[in-house]
Structures are given as C-alpha cells and as structure tokens.
MARGULO-33047 format. One record per atom (N, C-alpha, C, O): residue in one letter; x, y, z. Coordinates in steps of 0.1 Angstrom, whole numbers, plus 5000, padded with zeros to 4 digits. Layout:
<rs>
AXYZ;...
</rs>
This chain:
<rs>
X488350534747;X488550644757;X488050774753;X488050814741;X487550854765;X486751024760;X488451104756;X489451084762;X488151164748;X488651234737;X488751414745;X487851484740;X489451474754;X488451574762;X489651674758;X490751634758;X489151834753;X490351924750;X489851974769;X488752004773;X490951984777;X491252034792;X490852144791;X491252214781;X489752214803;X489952344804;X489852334824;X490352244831;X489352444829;X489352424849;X488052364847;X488152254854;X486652364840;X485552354846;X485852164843;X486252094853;X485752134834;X485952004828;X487151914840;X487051814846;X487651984840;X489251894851;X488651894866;X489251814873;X487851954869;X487151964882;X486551884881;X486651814891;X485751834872;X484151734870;X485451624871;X485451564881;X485951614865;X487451454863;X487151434876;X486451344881;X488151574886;X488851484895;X488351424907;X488851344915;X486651504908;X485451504911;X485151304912;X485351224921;X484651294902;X484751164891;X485351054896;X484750944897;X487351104901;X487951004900;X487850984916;X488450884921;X487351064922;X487451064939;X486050944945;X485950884955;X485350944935;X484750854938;X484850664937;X483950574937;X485850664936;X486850534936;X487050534950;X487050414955;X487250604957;X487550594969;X486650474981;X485450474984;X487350404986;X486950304994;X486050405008;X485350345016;X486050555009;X485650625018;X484350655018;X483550685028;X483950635000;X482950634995;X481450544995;X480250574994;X482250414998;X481550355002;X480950305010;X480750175011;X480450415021;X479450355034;X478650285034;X478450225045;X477750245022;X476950155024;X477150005025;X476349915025;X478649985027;X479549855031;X479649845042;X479749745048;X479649995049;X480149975062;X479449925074;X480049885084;X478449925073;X477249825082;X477249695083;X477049625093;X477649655073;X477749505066;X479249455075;X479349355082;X480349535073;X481449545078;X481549495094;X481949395100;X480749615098;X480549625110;X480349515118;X480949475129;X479049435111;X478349315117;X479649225117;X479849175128;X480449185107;X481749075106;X483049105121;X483649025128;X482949285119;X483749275132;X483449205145;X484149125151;X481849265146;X481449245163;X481649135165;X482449105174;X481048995155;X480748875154;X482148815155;X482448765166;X483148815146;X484848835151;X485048845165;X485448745172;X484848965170;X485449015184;X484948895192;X485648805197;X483548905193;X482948805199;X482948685200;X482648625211;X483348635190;X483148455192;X484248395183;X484348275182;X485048475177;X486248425175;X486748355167;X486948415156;X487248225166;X487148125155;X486248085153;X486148035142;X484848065162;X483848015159;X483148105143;X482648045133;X483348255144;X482648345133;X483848345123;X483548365111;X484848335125;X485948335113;X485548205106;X485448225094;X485248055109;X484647965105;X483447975098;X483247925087;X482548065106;X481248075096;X481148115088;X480548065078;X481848275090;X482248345076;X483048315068;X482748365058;X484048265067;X484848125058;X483448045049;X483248085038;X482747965053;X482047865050;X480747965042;X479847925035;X480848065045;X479448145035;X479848205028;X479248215018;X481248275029;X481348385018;X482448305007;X482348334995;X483248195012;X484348135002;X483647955001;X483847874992;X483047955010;X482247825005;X482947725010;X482447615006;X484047705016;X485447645027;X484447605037;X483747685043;X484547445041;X483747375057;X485047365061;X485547265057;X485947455070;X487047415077;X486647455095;X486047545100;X487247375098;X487547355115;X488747415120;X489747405112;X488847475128;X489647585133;X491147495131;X492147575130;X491347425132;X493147315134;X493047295116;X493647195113;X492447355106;X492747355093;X493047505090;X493647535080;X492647615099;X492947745096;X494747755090;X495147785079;X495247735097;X496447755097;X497247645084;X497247525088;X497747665073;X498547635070;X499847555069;X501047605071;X499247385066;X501047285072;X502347265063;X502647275051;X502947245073;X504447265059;X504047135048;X504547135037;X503247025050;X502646955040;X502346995030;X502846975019;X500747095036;X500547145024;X501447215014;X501247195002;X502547305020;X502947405017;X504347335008;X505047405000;X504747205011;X505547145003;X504947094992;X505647084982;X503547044993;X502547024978;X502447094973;X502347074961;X502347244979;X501947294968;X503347364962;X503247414951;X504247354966;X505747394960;X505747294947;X505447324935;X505947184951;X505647054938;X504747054927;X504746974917;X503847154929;X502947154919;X503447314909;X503147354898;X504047344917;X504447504910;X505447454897;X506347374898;X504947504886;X506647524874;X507847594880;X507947694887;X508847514877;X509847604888;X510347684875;X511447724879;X510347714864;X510447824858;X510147954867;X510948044869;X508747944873;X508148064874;X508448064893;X508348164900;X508847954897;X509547934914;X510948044910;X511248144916;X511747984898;X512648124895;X512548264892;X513348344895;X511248284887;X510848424883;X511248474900;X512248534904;X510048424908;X509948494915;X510848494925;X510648594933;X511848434928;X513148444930;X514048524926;X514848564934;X513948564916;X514248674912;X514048814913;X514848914914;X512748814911;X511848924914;X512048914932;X512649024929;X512048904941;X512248874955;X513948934957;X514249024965;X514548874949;X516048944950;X516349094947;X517149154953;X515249154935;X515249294933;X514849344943;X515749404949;X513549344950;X512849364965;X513549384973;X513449484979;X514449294976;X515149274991;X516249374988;X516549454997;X516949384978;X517949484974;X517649614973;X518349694978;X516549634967;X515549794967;X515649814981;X516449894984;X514849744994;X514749745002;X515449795016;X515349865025;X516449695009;X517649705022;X518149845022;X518349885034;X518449925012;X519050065010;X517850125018;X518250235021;X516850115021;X515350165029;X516250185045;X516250275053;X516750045045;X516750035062;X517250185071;X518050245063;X517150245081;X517150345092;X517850285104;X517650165106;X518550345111;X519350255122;X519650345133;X520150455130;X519450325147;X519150395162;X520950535161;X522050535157;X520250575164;X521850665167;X521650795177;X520550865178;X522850825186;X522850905198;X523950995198;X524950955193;X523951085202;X524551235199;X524551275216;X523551305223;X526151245220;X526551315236;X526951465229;X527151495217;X526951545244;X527251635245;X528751645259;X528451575269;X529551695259;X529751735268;X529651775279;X530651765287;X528351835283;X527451905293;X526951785298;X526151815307;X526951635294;X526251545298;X525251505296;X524951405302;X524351565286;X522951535276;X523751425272;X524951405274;X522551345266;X522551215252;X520851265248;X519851285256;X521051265234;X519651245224;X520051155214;X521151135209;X518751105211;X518950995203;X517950955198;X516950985203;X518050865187;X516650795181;X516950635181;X518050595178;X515650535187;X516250405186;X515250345175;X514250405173;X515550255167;X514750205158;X514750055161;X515649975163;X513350045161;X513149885166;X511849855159;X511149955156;X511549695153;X510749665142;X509449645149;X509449625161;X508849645144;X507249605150;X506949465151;X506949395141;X506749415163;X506949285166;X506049185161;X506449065159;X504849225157;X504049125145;X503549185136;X502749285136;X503949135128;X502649215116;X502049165105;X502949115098;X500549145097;X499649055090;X500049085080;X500549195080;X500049045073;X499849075062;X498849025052;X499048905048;X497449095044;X496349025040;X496848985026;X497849045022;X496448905018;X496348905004;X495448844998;X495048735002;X494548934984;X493548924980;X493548744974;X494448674970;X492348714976;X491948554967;X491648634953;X492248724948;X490548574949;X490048584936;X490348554928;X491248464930;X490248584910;X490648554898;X491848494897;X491948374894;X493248594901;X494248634901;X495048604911;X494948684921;X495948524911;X496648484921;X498248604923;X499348614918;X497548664934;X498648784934;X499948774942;X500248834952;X501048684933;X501648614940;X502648754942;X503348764952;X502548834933;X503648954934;X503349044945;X504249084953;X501749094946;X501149134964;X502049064973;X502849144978;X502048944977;X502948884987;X504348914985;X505048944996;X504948914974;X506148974974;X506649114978;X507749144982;X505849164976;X505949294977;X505349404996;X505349515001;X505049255002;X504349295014;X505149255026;X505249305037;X505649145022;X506349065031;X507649075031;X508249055042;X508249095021;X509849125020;X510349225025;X511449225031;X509449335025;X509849495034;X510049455050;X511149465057;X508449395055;X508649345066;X509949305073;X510549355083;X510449165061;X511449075070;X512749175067;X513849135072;X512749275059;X514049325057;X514049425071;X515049475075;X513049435074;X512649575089;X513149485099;X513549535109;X513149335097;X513549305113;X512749255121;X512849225132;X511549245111;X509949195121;X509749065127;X509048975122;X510549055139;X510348895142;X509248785137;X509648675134;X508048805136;X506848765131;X505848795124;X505148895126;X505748745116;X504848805101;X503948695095;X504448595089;X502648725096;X501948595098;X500948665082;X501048785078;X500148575077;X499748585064;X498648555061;X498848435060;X497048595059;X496048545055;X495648575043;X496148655035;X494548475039;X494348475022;X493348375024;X493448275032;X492048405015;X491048325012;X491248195006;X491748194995;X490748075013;X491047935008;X489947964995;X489348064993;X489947854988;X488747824979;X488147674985;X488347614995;X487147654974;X486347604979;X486747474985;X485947414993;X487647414980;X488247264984;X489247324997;X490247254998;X489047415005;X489947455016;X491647505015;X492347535024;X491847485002;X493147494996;X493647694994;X493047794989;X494647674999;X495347814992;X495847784974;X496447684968;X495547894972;X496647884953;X498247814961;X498747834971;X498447754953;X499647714955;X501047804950;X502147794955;X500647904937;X501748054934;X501448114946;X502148214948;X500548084954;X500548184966;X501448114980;X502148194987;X501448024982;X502047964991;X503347944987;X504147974996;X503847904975;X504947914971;X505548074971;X506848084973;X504948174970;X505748324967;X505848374988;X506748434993;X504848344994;X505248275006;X506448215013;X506748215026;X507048185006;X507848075017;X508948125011;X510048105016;X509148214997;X510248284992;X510248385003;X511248395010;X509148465003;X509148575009;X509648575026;X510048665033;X509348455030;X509848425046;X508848445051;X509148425063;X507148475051;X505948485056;X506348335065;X506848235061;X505748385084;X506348255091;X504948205097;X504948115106;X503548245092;X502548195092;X501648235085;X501248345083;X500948085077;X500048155069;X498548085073;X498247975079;X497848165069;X496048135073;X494948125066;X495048195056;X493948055067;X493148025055;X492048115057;X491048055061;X491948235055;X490948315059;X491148485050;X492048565049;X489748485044;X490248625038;X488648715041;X487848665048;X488548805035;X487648925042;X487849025048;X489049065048;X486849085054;X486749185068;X487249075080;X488149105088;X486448915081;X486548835091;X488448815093;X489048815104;X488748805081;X490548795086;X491248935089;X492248955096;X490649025085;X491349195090;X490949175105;X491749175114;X489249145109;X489049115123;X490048995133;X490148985145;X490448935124;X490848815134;X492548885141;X492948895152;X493048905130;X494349015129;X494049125138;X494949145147;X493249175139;X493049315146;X492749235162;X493349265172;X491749155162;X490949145176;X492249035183;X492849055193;X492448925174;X492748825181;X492148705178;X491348725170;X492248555181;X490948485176;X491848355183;X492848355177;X491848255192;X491748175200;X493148065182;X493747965184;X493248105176;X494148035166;X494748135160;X496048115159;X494248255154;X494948345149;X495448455157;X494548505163;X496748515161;X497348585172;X497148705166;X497448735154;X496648805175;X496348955174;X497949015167;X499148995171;X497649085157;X499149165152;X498849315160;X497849355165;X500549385157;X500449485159;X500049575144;X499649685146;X500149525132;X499949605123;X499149505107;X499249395102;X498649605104;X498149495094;X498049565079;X497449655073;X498849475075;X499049535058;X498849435044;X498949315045;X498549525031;X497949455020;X496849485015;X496349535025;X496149495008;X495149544997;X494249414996;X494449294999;X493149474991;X491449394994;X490049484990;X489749604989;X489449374990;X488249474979;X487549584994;X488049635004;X486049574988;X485749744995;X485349655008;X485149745016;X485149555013;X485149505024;X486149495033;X486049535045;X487449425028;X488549425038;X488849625033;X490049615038;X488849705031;X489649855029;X488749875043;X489349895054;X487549865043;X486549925053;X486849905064;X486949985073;X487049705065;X487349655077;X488549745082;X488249825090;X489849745077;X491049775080;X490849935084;X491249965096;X490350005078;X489250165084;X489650155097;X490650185104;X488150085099;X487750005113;X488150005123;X487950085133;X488949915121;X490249865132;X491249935131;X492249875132;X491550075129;X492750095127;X492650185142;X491850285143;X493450155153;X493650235161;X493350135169;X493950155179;X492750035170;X492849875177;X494549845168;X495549815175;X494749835159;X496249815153;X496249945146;X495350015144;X497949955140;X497949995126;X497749945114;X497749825112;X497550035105;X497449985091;X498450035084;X499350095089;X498449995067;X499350075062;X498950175055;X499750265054;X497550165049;X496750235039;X495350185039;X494850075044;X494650275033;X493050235028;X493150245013;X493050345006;X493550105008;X493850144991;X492950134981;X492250024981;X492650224972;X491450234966;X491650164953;X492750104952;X490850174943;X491350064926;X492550104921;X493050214924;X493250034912;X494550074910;X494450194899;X493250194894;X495450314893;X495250364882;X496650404879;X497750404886;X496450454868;X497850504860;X497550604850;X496450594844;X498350694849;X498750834843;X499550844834;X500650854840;X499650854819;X500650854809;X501050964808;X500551024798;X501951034814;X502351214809;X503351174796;X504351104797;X502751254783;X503351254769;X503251324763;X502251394763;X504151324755;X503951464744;X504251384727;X504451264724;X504251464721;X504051404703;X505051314702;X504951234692;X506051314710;X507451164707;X507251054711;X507950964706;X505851024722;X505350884723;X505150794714;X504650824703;X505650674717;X504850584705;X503550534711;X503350484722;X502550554701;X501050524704;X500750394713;X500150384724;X501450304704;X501350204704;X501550184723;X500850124731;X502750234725;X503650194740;X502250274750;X501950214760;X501750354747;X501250424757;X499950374754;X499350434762;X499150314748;X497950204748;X498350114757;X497850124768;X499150024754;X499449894762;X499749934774;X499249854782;X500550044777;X500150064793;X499350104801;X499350074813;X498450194793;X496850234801;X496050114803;X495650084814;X495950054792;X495349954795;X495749824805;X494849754809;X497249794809;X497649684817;X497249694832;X497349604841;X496349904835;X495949864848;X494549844847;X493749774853;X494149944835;X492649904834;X491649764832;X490449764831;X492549614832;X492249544834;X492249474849;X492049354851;X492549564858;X492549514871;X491149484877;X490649404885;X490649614867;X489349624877;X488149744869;X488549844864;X486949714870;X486349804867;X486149944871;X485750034863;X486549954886;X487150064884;X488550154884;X488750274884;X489350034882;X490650144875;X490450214867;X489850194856;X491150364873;X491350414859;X492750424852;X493850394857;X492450484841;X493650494828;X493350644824;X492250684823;X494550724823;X494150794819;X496050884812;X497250894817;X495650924799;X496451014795;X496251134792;X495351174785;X497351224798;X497851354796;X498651394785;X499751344786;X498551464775;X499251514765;X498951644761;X497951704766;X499751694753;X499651824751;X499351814733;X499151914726;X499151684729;X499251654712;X497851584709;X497551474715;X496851654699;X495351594701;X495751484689;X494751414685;X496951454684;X497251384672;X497451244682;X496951134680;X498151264692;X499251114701;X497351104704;X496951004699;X496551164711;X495351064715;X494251044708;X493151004711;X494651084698;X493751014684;X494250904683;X493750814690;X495150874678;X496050734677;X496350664685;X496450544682;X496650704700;X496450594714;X495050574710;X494950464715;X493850594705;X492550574713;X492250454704;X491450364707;X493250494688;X492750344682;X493450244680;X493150154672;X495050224692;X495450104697;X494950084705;X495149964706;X494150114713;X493350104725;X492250034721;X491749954729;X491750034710;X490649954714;X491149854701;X490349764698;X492249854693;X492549734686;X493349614698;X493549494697;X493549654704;X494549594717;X493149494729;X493149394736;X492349594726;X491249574736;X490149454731;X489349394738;X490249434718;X489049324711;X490349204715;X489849094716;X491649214717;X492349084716;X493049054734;X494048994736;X492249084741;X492949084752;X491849004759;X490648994754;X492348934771;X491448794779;X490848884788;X489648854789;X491048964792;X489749064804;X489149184796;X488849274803;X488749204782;X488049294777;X487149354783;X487149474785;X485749224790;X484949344793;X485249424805;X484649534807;X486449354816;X486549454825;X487249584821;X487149684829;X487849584810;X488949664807;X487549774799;X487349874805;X486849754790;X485749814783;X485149924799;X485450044799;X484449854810;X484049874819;X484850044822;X484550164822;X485949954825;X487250014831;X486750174826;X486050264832;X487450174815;X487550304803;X486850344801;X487050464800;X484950314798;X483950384803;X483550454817;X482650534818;X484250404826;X484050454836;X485150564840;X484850654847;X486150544837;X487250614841;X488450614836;X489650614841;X488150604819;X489350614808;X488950754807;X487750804810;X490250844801;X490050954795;X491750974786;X492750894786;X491551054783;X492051164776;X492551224775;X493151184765;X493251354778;X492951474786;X493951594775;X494951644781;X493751614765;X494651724756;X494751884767;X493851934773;X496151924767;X496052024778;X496952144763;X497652114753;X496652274769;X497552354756;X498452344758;X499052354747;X499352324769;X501052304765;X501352214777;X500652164785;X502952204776;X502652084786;X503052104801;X503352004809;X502952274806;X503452274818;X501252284825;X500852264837;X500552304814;X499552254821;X499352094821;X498452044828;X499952044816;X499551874812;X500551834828;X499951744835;X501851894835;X502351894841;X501351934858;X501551854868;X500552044858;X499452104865;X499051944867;X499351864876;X498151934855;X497151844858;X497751684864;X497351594871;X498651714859;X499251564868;X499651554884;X499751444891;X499751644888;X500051714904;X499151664908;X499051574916;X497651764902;X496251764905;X495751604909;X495151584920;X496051524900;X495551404900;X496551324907;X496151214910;X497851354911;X498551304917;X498851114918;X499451064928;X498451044910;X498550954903;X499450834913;X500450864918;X498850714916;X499650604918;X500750574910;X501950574913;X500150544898;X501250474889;X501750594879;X500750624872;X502750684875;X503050804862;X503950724856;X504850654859;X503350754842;X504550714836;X505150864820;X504450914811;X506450894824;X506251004815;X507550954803;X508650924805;X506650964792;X507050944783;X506851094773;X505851124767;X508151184775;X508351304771;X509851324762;X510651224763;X510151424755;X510951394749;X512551424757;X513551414751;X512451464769;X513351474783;X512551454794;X512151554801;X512151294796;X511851254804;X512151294818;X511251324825;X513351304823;X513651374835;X513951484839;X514351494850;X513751584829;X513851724827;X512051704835;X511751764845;X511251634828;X509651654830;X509751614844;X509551694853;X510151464847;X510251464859;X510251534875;X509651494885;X511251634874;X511651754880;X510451854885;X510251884897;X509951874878;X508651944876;X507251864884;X506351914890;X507551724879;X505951654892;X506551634902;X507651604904;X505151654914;X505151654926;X505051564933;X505951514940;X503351504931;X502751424932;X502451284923;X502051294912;X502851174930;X502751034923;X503250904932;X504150904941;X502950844930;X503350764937;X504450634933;X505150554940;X504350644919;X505950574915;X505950624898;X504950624890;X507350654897;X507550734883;X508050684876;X509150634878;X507350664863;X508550574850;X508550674842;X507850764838;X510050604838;X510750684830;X511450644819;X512450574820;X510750714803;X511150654792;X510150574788;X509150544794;X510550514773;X509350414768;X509650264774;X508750184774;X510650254777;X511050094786;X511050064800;X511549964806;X510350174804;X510550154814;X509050164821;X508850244831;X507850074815;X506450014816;X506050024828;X507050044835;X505050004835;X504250004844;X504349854851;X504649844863;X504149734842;X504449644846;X505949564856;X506049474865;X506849654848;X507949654852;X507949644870;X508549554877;X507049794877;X507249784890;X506349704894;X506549674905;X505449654889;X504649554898;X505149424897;X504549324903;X506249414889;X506349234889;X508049294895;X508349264906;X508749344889;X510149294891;X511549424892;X512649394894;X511249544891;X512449654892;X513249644911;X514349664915;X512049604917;X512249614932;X511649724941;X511249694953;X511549844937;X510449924942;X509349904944;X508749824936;X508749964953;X507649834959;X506249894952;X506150004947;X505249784953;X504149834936;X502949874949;X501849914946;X503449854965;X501949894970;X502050074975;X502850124983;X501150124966;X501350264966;X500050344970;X498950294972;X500450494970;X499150564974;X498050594960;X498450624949;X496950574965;X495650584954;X494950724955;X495350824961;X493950714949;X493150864949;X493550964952;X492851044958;X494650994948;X495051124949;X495351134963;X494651224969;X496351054970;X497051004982;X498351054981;X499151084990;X498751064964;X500051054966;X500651184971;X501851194973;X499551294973;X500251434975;X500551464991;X501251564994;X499951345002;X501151315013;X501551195020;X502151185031;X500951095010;X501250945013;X502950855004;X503250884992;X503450785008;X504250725002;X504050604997;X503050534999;X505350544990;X505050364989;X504850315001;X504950365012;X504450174997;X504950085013;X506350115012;X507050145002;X506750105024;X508950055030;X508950025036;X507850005043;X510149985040;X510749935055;X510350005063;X509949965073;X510550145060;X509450255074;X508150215080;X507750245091;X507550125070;X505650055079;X506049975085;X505149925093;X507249925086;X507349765093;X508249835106;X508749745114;X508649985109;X509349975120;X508950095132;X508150185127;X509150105139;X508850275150;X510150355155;X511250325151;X510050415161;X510850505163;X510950545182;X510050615185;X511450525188;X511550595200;X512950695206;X514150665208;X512050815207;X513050935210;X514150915227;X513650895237;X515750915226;X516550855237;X516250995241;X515851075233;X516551045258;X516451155265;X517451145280;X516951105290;X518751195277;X519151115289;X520351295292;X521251335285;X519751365307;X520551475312;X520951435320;X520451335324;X522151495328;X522751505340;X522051635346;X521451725340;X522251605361;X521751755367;X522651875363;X522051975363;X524251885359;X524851965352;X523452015338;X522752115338;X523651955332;X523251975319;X521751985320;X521252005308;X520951985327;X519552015334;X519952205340;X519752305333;X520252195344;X520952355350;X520252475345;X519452555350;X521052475335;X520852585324;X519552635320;X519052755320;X519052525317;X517752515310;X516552505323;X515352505319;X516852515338;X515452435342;X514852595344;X513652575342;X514952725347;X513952815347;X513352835334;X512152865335;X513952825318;X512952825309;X511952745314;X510852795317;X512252585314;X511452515317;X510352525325;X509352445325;X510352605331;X509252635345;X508452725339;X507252715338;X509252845333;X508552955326;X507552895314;X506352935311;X508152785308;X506852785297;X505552715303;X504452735300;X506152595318;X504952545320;X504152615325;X502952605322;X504852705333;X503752795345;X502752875335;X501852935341;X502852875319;X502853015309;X501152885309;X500052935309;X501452745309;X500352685302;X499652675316;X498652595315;X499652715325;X499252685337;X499252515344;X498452445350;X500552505339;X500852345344;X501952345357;X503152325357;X501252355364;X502352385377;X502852255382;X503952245387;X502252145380;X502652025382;X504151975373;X505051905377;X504052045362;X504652025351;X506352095354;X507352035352;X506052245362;X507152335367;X507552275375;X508752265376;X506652185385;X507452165399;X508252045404;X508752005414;X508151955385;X508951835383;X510151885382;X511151815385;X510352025378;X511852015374;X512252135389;X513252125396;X511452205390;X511652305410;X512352225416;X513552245419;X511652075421;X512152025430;X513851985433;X514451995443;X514251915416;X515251915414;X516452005419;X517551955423;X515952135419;X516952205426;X516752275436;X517452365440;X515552215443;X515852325459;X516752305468;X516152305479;X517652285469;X518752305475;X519352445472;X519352545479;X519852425456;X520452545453;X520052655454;X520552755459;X518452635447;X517552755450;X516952815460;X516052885458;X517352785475;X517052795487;X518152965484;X518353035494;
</rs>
C-alpha cells in the first residue's frame, strides 16, 4: 500500500482517483447495455434465452427459466447443514435488525373535522438480482430479500445466473428459501434487470428492482430506472480504517484487505494520524497477502486503490473521512465512540477492534448493502424503507375547509392558476353570494 503524508493537493488527486470506480464512469458499457435492453423489450423470452446461452453458456427453454421445488429440494440435500445453520442464523439477526426498521400508517383528527395522515403500504413486487460468478453470494440474498419480506412485499421474485449445466449454486437456492424469495429465475445480466424491468411472457414485470452486479447489470438498472425503481447504482466495494497509534497492526491489515479481495477495484484504504501504525500495517499487509487464495486480485486491488493516508492530527484524519465518506468505516481509536460522534459520512460504522468488517457482511444483522463512492453523504443502507411507499391521508369537512379557503385562492390566483382558485370558490358560493 502507498505510504502518502496528507496534504489538500494530494487528497484531491485520492478522491479524484477513487470517483472513478464509479459505475457512471463507465459509458463505454452503456451501448452494449442498451442493445440487451431493446432486444429484451422486444422479443422477450426469446432474447433472455439467447442471452442466457452466450454470455453464461446455459441452452435453456423458457419452462427451465424458472426454478422447481425439485430442483430446489436437491439442491437443499446437497448443502452441509452446518452451514444451512450458519445461515439460519445469520437470517435470524437480519430479520430482528430489520423488524425494529418497520414504519406503520397513522392519522391525526382534529376537531374542526380535518384527518391527516400517512398510510404505509409495501410494494407489491419486487426482484431481486444476485451476482453468479466465483463466489456464491449466498449472504447478498440474505441481506436483499429479508428486508423485503419483513416490509410486507407480497411477492419477491429472484434472478441469478445459471452456469453452464443450467443449474443455480445450490448455497444460493438454499439461502433462498431461508430468506422466503417466492420465485426464483435462471437468468443474470443486463437481460434479467431487462426482463424485471420490461416484463417477459415467463418473468412478471416488478415494481422495483434490487441487488448488486458488475458494470453491466449497475448500467442496466441506470436504464430502467423510472420504467421501475431501483435501490442503488452500486459501485466496487471499499473500506476505511480510521486509527490512531492504539490499533493493532495486525487487526487493521486483515481488514483492509478482506474487502480488497472482492475485486480489483475495491478499495482499502487507511487513515491515521501515526506514520509508525502504517509502516507496520503495510508489512502485515503484504505478509497476509503472499498467504491468502485471491492475492492477485487483492495485489490488483491495492495498486489501484490501496493507500495510506498519514494526516497531522486526527480531527484532520476525521475531515478526511467525511470527504471520502466511506461504505464500510471501521474506527479503531483509543475512544472509539467519542470518534464516532464526529463522522458524518459512511455508510456502516464499526466499532472497536472486534468489531471487523466481516462481521456486517455475514452476520451482526445490519444490512451489508450500502452506499458506494462517496454516496454515503446522502444515501443510506438498504431497509425496510426500499421495500415500502408512503401515501399522504387528506380528509376536510366544509367546516374545517372554511377558514382556510381565501388563503387558498390567494396563493393560487398569486401563481396564476385560476382553475386551481376556483376548485375551492365554488365550494362556497352560496355563502359568498
């Protein structure tokens, strides 16, 4: 990792740097993108089939898209139920984090015969995507689908790239059926954000579509957003060590690095105020790194977007964490929550040396899908808030209309909306005669 003593010109070039992780960044996907939509919109299961069979190498027929409780009981049988308990477990912290989330309709009479009120009602379908590849992200599914069903969402349907024998991972279909997902689909890409978004003669149009995906499904989901919602455009994962000389080296290596193997370009990055703590993180860091199973992505990683960052004391080391506004913080200070108090921006905060990064992505219950690129300074986690809406109650008597209806006329007539005045005129010409 660069070794960098902080000043403004240097932290500008960083944040400069780290903005280009951004999935916004990459337009030259978006053409490519484009073509999967039209072809989607257009022909339906026919191009979700094609594109299936070219990009994951899957010959399936539209009556194989969908997922049977067959399969879905084979592949339960094939799971260690050691780890069918993990995630059972992990699922029970979720649902308990969660439920304390929930919001509920409420109405406020007056006297005068008003009612205002807010009703909360869940969004009636919603996708949820989850990445294929290397890594079977069975904790993504947990973390996507549990909010949902804790919101109330009658229907919550689920895509994911088959492999090549047409098969889903089976930790995935298993973390599935924990989670209550009540349909799942063999389809991953831009072509499954399209099928979700358009519609597709087997897959049913959602109203919202959530979950993380490389720079193809982020773009797709772009795209389509305003044909549905989304929840986010989420960019590579990263994490922020705020620490001062009481860290142990050791603890704050092993966490920079557990995101920097996600991806080449996560970044890792620590803040300290001690050029001693990142001398010595830098050489657990790469003793940790010759013995770890994804080195060269993790190598990648940290040449691209490891740093450093020595600041002269630590309410700039504090600055700079705002600045970068961080998915993952973890502050390991010698009054951790005294530091705490002080950041703004982040998108999930740990606190203390035990209390790891890994922790929220596998099992505390707080949910691990968070804001990226420096999102966090007006974005939140996922919650039960993505999975529900809101409608404002409005209910007067002509008493309680009264009072108020010449303001009313005065502000419209002020915007030149006479139509607007003469909704509420009418109401009283009698009196006003």
């Amino acid at each position: 990792m660069r070794i960098i003593k902080l000043n403004e010109e240097n932290k500008k070039n960083i944040l400069s740097d780290l903005l280009k992780r951004d999935p916004n960044q990459y337009d030259e996907y978006a053409d490519r993108v484009a073509v999967i939509l039209k072809e989607v919109k257009a022909n339906r299961d026919a191009a979700v089939l094609a594109f299936t069979k070219k990009f994951d190498g899957a010959d399936l027929t539209a009556d194989q898209m969908l997922v049977t409780k067959q399969e879905i009981d084979e592949a339960l049988a094939t799971v260690d139920p050691e780890l069918i308990g993990v995630m059972k477990r992990s699922a029970s912290n979720i649902r308990e984090f969660h439920t304390k989330q929930l919001r509920y309709s409420w109405f406020d009479t007056k006297e005068d015969g008003s009612l205002l009120g807010q009703r909360v009602t869940p969004i009636a379908r919603v996708g949820i995507y989850v990445p294929g590849g290397t890594a079977p992200l069975s904790s993504t599914v947990l973390m996507n689908v549990i909010p949902a069903k804790v919101a109330g969402v009658p229907e919550i349907i689920m895509t994911t790239p088959p492999g090549k024998d047409g098969k889903v991972n089976p930790v995935i279909l298993a973390a599935a059926t924990i989670a209550g997902a009540d349909k799942i689909y063999k389809v991953g890409g831009a072509q499954a954000i399209a099928a979700m978004a358009y519609g597709t003669e087997t897959i049913p149009k959602v109203d919202k579509i959530a979950g993380p995906g490389n720079i193809y499904v982020a773009l797709a989901k772009k795209a389509v957003f305003g044909h549905v919602a989304i929840d986010s455009i989420a960019g590579p994962s990263e994490i922020t060590v705020l620490a001062d000389k009481t860290a142990t080296p050791r603890f704050v290596a092993a966490d920079l690095l557990s995101q920097a193997e996600h991806d080449v370009l996560a970044s890792a990055i620590l803040v300290t105020d001690s050029m001693e703590l990142a001398e010595k993180v830098d050489v657990e860091v790469k003793a940790f790194t010759e013995k770890l199973s994804r080195k060269e992505i993790i190598e990648k990683s940290l040449d691209n977007y490891g740093y450093s960052l020595v600041c002269e004391d630590m309410k700039t080391c504090i600055q700079t964490v705002n600045d970068i506004a961080p998915e993952h913080l973890e502050i390991l200070t010698a009054e951790p929550f005294l530091t705490m108090t002080k950041v703004k921006n982040a998108g999930a905060i740990f606190l203390g040396e035990y209390s790891s990064e890994p922790l929220g992505d596998y099992f505390a219950g707080p949910d691990h899908v968070l804001p990226t690129n420096g999102t966090a300074k007006f974005f939140s986690p996922l919650s039960v808030d993505d999975y529900i809406k809101k409608s404002s109650i409005i209910y007067f008597s002509k008493e309680a209309l009264a009072p108020m209806k010449d303001d009313i006329q005065a502000f419209a007539n002020a915007e030149f909306l006479t139509a607007h005045a003469n909704s509420i005129k009418v109401r009283f010409e009698k009196e006003d005669k």
